[in-house]
C-alpha positions in Angstrom: -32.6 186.4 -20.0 -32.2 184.8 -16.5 -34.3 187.6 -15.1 -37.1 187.0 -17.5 -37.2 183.2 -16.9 -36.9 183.7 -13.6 -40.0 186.2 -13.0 -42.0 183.4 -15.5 -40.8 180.5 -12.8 -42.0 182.6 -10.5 -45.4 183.3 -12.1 -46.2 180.1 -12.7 -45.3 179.0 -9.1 -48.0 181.2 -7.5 -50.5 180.1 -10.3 -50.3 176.7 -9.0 -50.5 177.7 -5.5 -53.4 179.5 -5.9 -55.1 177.0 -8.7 -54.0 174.1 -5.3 -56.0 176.5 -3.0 -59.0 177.2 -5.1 -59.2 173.0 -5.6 -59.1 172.7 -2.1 -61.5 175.3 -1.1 -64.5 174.1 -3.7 -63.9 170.5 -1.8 -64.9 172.1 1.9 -68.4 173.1 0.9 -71.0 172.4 3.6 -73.0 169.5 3.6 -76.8 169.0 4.8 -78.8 165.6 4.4 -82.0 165.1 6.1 -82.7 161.0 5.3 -85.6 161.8 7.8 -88.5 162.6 8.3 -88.0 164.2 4.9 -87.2 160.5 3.5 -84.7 161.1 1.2 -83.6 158.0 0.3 -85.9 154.6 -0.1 -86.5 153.2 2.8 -86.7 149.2 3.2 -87.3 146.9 6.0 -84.2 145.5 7.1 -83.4 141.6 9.2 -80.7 139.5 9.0 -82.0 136.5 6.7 -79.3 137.7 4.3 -76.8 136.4 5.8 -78.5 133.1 7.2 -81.1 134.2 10.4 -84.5 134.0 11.0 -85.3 137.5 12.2 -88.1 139.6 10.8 -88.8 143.2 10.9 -92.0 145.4 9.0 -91.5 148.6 8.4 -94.4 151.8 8.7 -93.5 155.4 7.7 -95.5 158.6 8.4 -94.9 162.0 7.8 -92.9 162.4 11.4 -92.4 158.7 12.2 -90.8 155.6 11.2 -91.6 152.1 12.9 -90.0 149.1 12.4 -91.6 145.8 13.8 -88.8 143.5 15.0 -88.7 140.1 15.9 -84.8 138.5 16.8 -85.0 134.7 16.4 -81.8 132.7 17.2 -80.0 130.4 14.3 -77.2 133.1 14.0 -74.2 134.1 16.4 -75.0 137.8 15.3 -78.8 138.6 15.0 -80.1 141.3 13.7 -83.4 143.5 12.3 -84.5 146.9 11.8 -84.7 149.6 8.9 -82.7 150.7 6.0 -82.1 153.7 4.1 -80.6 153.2 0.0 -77.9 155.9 0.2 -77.6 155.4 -3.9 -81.7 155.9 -4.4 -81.1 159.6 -4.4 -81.6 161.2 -7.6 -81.2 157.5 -9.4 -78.0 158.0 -8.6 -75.7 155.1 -10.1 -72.5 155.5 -8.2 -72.2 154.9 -4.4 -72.7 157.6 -2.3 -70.0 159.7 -0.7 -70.0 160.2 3.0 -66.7 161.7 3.3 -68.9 164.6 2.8 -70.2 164.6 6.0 -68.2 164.4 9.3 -71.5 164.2 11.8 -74.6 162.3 12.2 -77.5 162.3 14.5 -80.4 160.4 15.2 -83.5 160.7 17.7 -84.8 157.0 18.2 -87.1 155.2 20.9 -88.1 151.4 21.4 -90.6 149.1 23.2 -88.3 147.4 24.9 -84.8 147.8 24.0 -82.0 149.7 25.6 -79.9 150.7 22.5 -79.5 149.9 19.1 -76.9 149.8 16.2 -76.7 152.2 13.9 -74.7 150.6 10.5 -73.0 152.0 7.2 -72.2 149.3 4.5 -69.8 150.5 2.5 -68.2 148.5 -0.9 -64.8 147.1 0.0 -62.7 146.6 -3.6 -61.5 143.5 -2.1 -64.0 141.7 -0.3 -67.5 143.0 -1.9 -69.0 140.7 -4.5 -71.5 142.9 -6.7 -75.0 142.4 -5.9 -74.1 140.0 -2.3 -75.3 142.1 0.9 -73.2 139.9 3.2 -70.1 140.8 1.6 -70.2 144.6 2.4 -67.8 146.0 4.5 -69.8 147.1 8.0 -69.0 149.5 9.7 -71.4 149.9 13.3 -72.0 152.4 16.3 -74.0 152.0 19.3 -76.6 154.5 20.3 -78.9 154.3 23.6 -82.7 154.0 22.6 -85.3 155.4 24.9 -87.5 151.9 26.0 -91.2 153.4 26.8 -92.2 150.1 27.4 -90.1 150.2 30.7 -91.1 153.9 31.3 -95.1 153.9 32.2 -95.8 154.4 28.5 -94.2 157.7 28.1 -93.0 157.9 24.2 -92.6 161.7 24.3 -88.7 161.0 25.1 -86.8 159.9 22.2 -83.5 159.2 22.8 -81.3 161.9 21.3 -77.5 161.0 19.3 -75.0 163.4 18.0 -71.5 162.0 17.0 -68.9 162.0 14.7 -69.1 159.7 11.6 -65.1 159.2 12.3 -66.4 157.0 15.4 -68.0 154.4 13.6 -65.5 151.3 13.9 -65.5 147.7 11.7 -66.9 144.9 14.2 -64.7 141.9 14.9 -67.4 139.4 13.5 -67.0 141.3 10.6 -63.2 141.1 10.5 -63.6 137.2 11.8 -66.1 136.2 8.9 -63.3 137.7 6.2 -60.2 136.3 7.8 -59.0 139.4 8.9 -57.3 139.3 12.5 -57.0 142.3 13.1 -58.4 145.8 11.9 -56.6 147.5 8.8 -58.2 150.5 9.3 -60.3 151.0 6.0 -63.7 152.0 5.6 -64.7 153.5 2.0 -66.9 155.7 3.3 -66.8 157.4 -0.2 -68.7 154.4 -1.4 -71.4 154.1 1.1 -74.5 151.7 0.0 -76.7 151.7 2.9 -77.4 153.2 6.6 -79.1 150.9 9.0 -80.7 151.0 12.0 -81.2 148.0 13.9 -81.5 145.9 17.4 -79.0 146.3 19.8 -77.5 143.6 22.5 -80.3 143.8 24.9 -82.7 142.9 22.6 -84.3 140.0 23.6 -84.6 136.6 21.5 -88.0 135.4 20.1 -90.4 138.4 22.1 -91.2 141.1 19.7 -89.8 144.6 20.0 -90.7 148.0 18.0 -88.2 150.4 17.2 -88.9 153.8 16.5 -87.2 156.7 14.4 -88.0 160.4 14.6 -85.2 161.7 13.2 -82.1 161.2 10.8 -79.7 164.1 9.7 -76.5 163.5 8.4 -74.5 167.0 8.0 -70.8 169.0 8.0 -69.4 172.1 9.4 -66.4 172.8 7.6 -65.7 176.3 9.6 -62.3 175.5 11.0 -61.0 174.5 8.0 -62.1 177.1 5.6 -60.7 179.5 8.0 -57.3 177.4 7.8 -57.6 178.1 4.3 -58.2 181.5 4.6 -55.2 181.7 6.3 -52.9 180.1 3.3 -54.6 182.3 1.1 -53.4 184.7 2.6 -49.8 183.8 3.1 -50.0 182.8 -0.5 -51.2 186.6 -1.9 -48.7 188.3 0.7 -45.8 186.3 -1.1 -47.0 187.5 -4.8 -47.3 190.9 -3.6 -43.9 190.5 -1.9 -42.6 189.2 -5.6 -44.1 191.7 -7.5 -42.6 194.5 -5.7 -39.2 192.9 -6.0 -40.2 192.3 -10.2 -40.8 196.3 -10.6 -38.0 197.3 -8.6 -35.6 194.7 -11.0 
């Protein structure tokens, strides 16, 4: 009787094991998302009179190129303008979109003037987010170099080219200042991403109009290394049922 229950135990064990390894597994699958030039998601011009400033941008899309217009007027501590991509406009989506998905991100992006720019991910904090308010998203912001043609004889032919991990975006301090926060607690909700932005960085100047342009925007994720880790388990996990059912017909 002890035998019995015992080979059953041990059954069911490796049932679970492998049920735990096949969950994990279908979770890894590779992820591809080209927001553009194959526009994706809507695209909307982006400033910062959501949140109290003056700034303006206008927004122009062709088939391999999007502009945005930008002017950065004072009236707020952190200014801002550019584009916007609607992560939940795919498919009419309802919920937010999942970027935990993806682990790297590139862009390709020049400017008239401008040295760099900020590329941003709202995401919706359960605490802080108020349904429908822009200025209560949680932020989460990278710098990126831009390529200023302006300052190079007129040559827009070099765009400024970005690769990076999407674990290397951080929360900015005004955003942790403007919600009480002193320090950072280390959250993002990624998996409930709302929008990706691209707008002026620092050394844009105030009041003189700038144009920003994007070539390219590819979100993706390799997961390689880590089927391969699972490969492995699997692995360990069918050499221990063989290993049990040779001791179960010997018994």
């Amino acid at each position: 009787m002890k035998n019995r229950i015992g080979k059953w135990v041990g059954v069911l064990v490796f049932a679970a094991l492998l049920l735990a390894w096949w969950y994990e597994y279908s979770k890894c699958g590779d992820a591809d998302v080209e927001l553009f030039p194959r526009k994706t998601f809507d695209i909307f011009p982006l400033n910062d009179s959501a949140v109290g400033g003056f700034s303006t941008s206008e927004v122009q899309a062709t088939d391999t190129l999007l502009t945005a217009s930008v002017n950065i007027h004072s009236g707020k501590a952190f200014t801002f303008a550019g584009v916007g991509f609607k992560l939940k406009s795919l498919d009419k989506r309802l919920e937010p979109f999942d970027l935990t998905k993806f682990d790297s991100l590139e862009v390709r992006v020049a400017s008239k003037r401008m040295n760099s720019m900020k590329l941003r991910i709202l995401t919706e904090d359960p605490v802080y987010t108020r349904k429908g308010d822009y200025a209560t998203y949680r932020v989460l912001e990278k710098d990126i170099p831009s390529a200023p043609y302006l300052l190079m004889g007129g040559a827009k032919e070099r765009f400024a080219v970005s690769k990076f991990a999407i674990s290397e975006f951080r929360v900015p301090e005004w955003w942790l200042s403007s919600v009480g926060l002193e320090n950072d607690d280390g959250k993002t909700y990624l998996s409930s991403a709302k929008f990706l932005e691209i707008v002026s960085g620092s050394s844009t100047l105030r009041g003189i109009p700038d144009e920003m342009e994007i070539r390219y925007v590819h979100l993706w994720s390799d997961k390689t290394q880590q089927k391969k880790e699972l490969y492995t388990y699997l692995a360990s996990i069918l050499f221990g049922l063989v290993l049990f059912l040779v001791y179960v017909l010997k018994k």
